[in-house]
N, C-alpha and C positions, 0 to 999 in steps of 0.2 A: 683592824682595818683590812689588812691582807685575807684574814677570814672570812669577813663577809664579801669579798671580792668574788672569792672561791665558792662558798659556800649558792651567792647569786647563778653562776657559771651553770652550775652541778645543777639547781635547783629549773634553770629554762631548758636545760639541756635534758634533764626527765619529760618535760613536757612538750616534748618535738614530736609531731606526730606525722609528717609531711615536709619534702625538700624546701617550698618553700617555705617552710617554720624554721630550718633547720640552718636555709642562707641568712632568713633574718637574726638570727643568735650570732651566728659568723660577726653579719655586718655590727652589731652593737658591741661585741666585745674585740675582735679583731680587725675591723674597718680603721680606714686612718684617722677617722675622727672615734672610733671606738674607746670601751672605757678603760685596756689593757694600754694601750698610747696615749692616752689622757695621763694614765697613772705615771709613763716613762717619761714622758713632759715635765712631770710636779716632781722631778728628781733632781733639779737644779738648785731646786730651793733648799735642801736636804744637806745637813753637815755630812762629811766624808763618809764618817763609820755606818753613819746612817746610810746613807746612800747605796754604801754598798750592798749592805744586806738584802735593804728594800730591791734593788737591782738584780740579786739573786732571786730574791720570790717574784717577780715578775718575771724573767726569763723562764722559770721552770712554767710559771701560770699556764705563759704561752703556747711553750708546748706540749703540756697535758689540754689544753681549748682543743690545741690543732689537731693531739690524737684521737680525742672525742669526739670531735667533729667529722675528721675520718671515719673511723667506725661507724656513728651512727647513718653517715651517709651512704657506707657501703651495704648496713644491714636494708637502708629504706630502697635504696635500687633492688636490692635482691628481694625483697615484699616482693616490689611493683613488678618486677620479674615474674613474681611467679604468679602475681595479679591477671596479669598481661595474656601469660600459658594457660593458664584454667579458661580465661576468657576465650582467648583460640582453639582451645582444643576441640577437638570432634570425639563425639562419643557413637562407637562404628554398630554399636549393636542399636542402636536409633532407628527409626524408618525413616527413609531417603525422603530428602523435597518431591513434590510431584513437578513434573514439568507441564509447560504449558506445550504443546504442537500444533504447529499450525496447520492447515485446511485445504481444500480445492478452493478457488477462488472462486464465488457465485458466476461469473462471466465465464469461466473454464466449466462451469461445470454443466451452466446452459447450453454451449460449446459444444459441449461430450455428448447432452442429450440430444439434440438436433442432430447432430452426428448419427447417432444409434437408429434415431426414427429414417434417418433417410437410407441409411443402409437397408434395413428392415424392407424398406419401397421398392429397393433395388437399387438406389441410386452407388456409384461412385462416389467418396471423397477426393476430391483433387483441392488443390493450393498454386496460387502462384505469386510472382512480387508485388510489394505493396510502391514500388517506383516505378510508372507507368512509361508508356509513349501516348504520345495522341492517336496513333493508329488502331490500339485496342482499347482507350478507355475513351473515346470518342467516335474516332472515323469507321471502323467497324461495327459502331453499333447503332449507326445510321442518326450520327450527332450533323446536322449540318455546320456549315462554319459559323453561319450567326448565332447560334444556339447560346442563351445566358449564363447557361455552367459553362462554356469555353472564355467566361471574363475575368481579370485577375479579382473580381468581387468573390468570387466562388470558389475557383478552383487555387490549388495552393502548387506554383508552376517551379522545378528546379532550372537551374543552368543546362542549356545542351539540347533544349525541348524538350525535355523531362517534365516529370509533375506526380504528384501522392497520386495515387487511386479518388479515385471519386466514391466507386462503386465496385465490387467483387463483381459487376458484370465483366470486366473484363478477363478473367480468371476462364469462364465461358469461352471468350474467342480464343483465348488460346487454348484452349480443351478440345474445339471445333477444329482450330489447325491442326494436332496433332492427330485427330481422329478418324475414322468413317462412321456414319448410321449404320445402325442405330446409337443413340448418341445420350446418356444418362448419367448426368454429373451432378453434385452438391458441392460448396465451399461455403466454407464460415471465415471471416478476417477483418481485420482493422483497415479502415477505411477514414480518407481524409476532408473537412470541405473548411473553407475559412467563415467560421462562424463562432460569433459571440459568445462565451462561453456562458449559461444561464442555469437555473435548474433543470429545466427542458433540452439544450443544446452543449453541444460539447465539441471540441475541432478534430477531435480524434474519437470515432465509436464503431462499430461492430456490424456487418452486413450478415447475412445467410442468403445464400441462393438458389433454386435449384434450376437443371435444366431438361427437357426430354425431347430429344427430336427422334424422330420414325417416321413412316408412312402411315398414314389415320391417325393422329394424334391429335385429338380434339380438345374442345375446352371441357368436354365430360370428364376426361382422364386429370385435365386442371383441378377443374373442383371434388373430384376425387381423391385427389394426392393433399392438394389444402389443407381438408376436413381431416384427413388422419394428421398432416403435424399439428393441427390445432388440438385433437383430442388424444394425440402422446404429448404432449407441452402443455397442456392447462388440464386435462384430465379431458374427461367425455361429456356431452350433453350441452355444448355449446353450439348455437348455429352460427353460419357463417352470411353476409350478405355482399353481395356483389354489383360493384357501381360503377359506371364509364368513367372512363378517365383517360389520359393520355403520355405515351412514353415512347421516345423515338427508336425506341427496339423494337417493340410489340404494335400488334395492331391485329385483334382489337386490343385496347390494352385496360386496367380497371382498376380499382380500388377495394380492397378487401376486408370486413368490417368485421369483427368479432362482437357477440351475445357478449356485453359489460362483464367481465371476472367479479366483479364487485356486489353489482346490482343483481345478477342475472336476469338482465333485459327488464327490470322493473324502473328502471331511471335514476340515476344519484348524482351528486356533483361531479364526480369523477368524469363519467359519460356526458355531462353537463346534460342530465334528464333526456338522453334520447334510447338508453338500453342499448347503443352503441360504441365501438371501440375501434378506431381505424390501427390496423394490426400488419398490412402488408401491398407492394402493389405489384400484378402480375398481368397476361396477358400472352397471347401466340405470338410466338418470335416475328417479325417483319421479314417479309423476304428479300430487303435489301440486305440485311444481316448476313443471311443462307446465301447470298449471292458472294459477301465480299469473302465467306472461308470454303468457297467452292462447293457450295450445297445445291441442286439446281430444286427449286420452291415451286417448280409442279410436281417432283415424287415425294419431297419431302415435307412435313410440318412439325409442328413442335412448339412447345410452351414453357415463357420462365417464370417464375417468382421472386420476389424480392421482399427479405424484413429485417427490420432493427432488431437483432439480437437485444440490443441494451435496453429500449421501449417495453419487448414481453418480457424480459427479464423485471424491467419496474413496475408493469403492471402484473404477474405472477405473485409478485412479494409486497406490491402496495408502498413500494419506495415511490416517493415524489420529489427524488432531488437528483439527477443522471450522475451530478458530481459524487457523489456519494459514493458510486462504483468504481471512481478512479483517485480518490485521496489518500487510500491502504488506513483509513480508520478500522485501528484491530475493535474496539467496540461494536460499530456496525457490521464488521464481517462476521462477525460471532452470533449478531443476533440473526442473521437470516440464514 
C-alpha cells in the first residue's frame, strides 16, 4: 500500500510540465482533502504497532512530496525565467525599427507657398490678432452699423466688445495705421464666422490677403498681381475671369473666377459644367477706408484681394470634405 502511494507521487510528479500541472499534483496529494490526509484520517482504525509505523511512512511521504514539489517548482520558475529573457532580449547587431516622421501640414504648407509668391511681388508679410475690436474688423473697413455680418448670426462676439476676426482684412488697417505710401502688405491666418459646420463649411478656416496702395494703382496692377498667385499656386495656363460683385471695402469691388483645375474650362461636376471655379473676391480699396487710417483718396489708390486658403488648397488636391483639413487623420495627411 505505502508503495503504490509513493510510487503514484513519483510517477505525476515526472509528468509535470507547467506550474499549473504542478499546483494540481500539490492539491491531490497534499490538499486537505488530498490522498496523504485521507491516508492520516484511516489511522484511527489501525491497531497501535500498526499505526505507528503507518504514521512513520506518511510523515516521511509528506516531506519528500513537499521537497519535490519545491524543486520542481523552483526549476519551472527558472524555465520561465529564462523563457521570459530570450523573449526580451534585444539583438543589437539587428537593423533598428524604421520610424514613422511626421510632415508640413498641407494647410502650412499652402501657407508657406502663398507666402513665397507674395514676397517674390514685393509684397510684405505682416500678421496680426486673431481677437478683434469692431473698429478694425468692421468700422474701418467701411461696415455700416446695419450691415449682417455685425449679427450674433454671423459674427462670433467675446465679452468687453470684443469678437474672432471675421476676415484677415483687418490685419490691413492696422498695417495702414502703422504705415506711410507706399503701402504693400500680404497675411495669411485663421479666421472666425458662426457657421455650420458641413463638408463645405467650417467655423474656423484660413484667409489670404493682399494689399497695394500707391499713387496710380489700377485695377491693371490687380489683375496682374492675381494671375501670377493663380499661376505660382495651381501652376500656369489657367485663365482668370472677372465679375461685379460687392464689398463694403472696395469699390469697385468683384468676384474672381478661376479656368476649373479639374476640367480645364471643358465643364465637370465639380465646376457644375461651367469651366468655372469662384477662387477669390477683390477690388480697389473704398476711399472711406483711406480716409479712416489717414490716407487722403485723391493722391492715393490701391487695391485688396481676398481668398480661402482652405477652398484652393481643396480644389489643388481635389479634397471634397473641408473637415478633412482639420480632423489630424494621419491616413489623409499622408496621402496628399
Amino acid at each position: 500500500m505505502e508503495r503504490s502511494i509513493r510510487e503514484e507521487l513519483l510517477r505525476s510528479l515526472e509528468e509535470v510540465r507547467t506550474l499549473e500541472q504542478l499546483e494540481a499534483v500539490r492539491v491531490r496529494f497534499l490538499g486537505k482533502k488530498g490522498i496523504i490526509q485521507q491516508e492520516f484520517k484511516a489511522l484511527r482504525s489501525l491497531p497501535p504497532e500498526e499505526k505507528k509505523e503507518r504514521g512513520r511512512f506518511l510523515n516521511e511521504l509528506r516531506r519528500e512530496a513537499e521537497r519535490r514539489l519545491s524543486e520542481i517548482k523552483a526549476r519551472l520558475l527558472e524555465e520561465e525565467k529564462r523563457k521570459r529573457m530570450k523573449a526580451e532580449s534585444i539583438d543589437i547587431t539587428m537593423p533598428g525599427t524604421q520610424l514613422s516622421w511626421g510632415d508640413v501640414h498641407i494647410l502650412r504648407k499652402a501657407k508657406e507657398e502663398l507666402q513665397y509668391i507674395a514676397r517674390k511681388l514685393g509684397f510684405t508679410v505682416v500678421d496680426g490678432p486673431e481677437v478683434e475690436d469692431d473698429f478694425h474688423n468692421f468700422e474701418a473697413l467701411n461696415f455700416p452699423p446695419y450691415h449682417p455680418s455685425r449679427d450674433m448670426q454671423d459674427t462670433l462676439f467675446l465679452p468687453g466688445g470684443l469678437l474672432l476676426r471675421t476676415h484677415t482684412s483687418a490685419v490691413q488697417i492696422r498695417a495702414l495705421q502703422r504705415k506711410k505710401p507706399p503701402v504693400r502688405v500680404f497675411t495669411v491666418g485663421r479666421v472666425y464666422r458662426r457657421e455650420e459646420v458641413t463638408a463645405r463649411k467650417f467655423l474656423a478656416f484660413h484667409q489670404a490677403e493682399g494689399l497695394w496702395i500707391d499713387r496710380k494703382v489700377s485695377i491693371g496692377h490687380l489683375k496682374g498681381v492675381l494671375a501670377e498667385f493663380i499661376k505660382g499656386f495651381f501652376g500656369p495656363g489657367y485663365k482668370l475671369r472677372f465679375r461685379p460683385s460687392y464689398f463694403p471695402f472696395v469699390e469697385p469691388g468683384m468676384e474672381v473666377d478661376v479656368q476649373c483645375v479639374f476640367c480645364g474650362g471643358k465643364g465637370c461636376k465639380v465646376c457644375q459644367y461651367s469651366g468655372w471655379l469662384e477662387i477669390l473676391g477683390a477690388g480697389m480699396v473704398h476711399p472711406n477706408v483711406l480716409r479712416m487710417v489717414g490716407y487722403d483718396p485723391d493722391e492715393y489708390t490701391g487695391f485688396a484681394f481676398g481668398m480661402g486658403v482652405d477652398r484652393m488648397v481643396m480644389l489643388k488636391y481635389g479634397i471634397n470634405d473641408i473637415r478633412l483639413l482639420f480632423d489630424g487623420n494621419q491616413k489623409f495627411l499622408r496621402s496628399v
